[in-house]
C-alpha positions in Angstrom: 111.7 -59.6 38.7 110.6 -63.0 39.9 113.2 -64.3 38.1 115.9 -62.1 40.2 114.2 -63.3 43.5 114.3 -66.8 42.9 118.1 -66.7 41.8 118.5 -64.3 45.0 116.6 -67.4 47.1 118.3 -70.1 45.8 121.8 -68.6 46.0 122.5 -69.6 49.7 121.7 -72.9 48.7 124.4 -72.8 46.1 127.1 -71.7 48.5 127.1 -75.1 50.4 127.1 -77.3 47.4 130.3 -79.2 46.7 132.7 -77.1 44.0 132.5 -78.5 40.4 136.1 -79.4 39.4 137.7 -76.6 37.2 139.4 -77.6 34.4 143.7 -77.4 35.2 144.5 -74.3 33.7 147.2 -72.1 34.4 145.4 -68.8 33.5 145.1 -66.6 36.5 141.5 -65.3 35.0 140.0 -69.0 35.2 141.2 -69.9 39.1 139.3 -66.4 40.0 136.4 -67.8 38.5 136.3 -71.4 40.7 134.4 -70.0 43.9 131.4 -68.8 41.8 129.2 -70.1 44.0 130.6 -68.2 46.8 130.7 -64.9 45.2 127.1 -65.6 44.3 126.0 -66.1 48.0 127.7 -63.3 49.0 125.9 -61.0 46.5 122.7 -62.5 47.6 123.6 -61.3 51.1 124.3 -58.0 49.6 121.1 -57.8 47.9 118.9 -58.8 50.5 118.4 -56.7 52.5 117.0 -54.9 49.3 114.3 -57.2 47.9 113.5 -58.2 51.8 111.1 -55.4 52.2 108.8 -56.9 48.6 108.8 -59.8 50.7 107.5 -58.5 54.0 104.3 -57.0 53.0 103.2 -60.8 52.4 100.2 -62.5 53.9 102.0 -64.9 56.4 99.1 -65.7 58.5 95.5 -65.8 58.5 94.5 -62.7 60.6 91.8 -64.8 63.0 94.7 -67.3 64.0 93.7 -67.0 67.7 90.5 -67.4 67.5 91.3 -70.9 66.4 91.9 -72.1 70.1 94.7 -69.4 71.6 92.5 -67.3 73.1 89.3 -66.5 75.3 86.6 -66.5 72.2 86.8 -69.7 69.3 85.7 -68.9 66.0 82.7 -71.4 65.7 83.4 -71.2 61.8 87.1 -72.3 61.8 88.3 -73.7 65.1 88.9 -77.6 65.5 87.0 -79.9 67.2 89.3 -80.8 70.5 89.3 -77.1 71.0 86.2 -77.4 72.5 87.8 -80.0 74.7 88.5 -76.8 77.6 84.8 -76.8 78.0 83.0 -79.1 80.3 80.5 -81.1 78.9 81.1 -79.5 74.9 83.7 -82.4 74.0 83.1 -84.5 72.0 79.1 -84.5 71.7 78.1 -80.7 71.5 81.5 -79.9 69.3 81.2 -82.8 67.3 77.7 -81.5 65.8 79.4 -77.8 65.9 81.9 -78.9 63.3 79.8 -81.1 61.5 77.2 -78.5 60.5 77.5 -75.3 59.6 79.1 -72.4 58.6 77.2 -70.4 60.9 76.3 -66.8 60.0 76.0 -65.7 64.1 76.1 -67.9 67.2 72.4 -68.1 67.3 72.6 -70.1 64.4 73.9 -73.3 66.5 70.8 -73.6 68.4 69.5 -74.8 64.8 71.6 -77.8 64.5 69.4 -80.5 64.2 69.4 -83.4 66.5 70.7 -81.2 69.5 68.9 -82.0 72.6 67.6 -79.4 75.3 70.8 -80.0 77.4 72.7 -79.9 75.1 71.5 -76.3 74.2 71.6 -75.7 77.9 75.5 -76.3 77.5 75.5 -74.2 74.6 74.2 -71.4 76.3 76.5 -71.5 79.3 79.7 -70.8 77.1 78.1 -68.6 74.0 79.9 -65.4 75.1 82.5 -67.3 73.9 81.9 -68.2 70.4 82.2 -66.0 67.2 81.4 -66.4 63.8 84.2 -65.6 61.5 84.1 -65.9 57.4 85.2 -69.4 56.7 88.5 -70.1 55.8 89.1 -73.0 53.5 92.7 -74.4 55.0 91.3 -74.1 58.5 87.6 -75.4 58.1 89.0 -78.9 56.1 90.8 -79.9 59.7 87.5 -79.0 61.7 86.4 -82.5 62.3 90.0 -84.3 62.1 93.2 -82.2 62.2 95.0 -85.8 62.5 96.0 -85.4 66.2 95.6 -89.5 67.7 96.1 -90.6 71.1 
């Protein structure tokens, strides 16, 4: 099966690549057979439509995507640090020592950071209705501190 998808994939790929020259022959049965490629791709159109629904129940996305900065609450857990930017007075001090500790099992846990200063826990406080704690994910909490963005 995986075998019939990837030679299903590949087979629009095919249709665009220059023709290999045919030997001259003057049998009607081998000029037929020239545009392979062609009647390849089409039959990968044909069959699309088939296999596309085995390929639509696949994970695209991690499910707390907008939690990561595209909405109201940021997922404490996950989320980069110039997300925090939108806050005043969390960027870059608070929300550097967010993302350099952690995972956090609830938002109460940030008040444990070590090193965090009483107004800086003051500023904690002011936004924690916006922070949640989701189960870290490993391709999101590797970009936490960098996510390679310069000025």
């Amino acid at each position: 099966m995986k075998s019939i998808i990837a030679l299903l994939l590949a087979a629009p790929a095919l249709a665009f690549m220059p023709p290999t020259p045919a030997p001259q022959r003057t049998e009607v049965i081998m000029s037929a057979s020239r545009d392979w490629k062609k009647d390849l791709a089409k039959a990968a159109f044909v069959v699309m439509p088939m296999v596309a629904p085995l390929v639509a129940g696949a994970k695209i996305d991690y499910e707390g995507v907008g939690y990561l900065g595209g909405s109201e609450k940021i997922d404490v857990n996950n989320a980069n640090v110039r997300v925090y930017s939108r806050f005043p007075g969390m960027y870059p001090t608070v929300a550097g020592k967010i993302v350099s500790h952690g995972p956090y099992k609830t938002v109460a846990d940030l008040y444990s950071i070590s090193g965090l200063t009483e107004q800086e826990k003051s500023i904690l406080k002011k936004y924690e209705s916006k922070f949640i704690t989701l189960e870290p994910a490993p391709e999101y909490t590797i970009d936490r501190i960098n996510n390679g963005l310069y000025r």
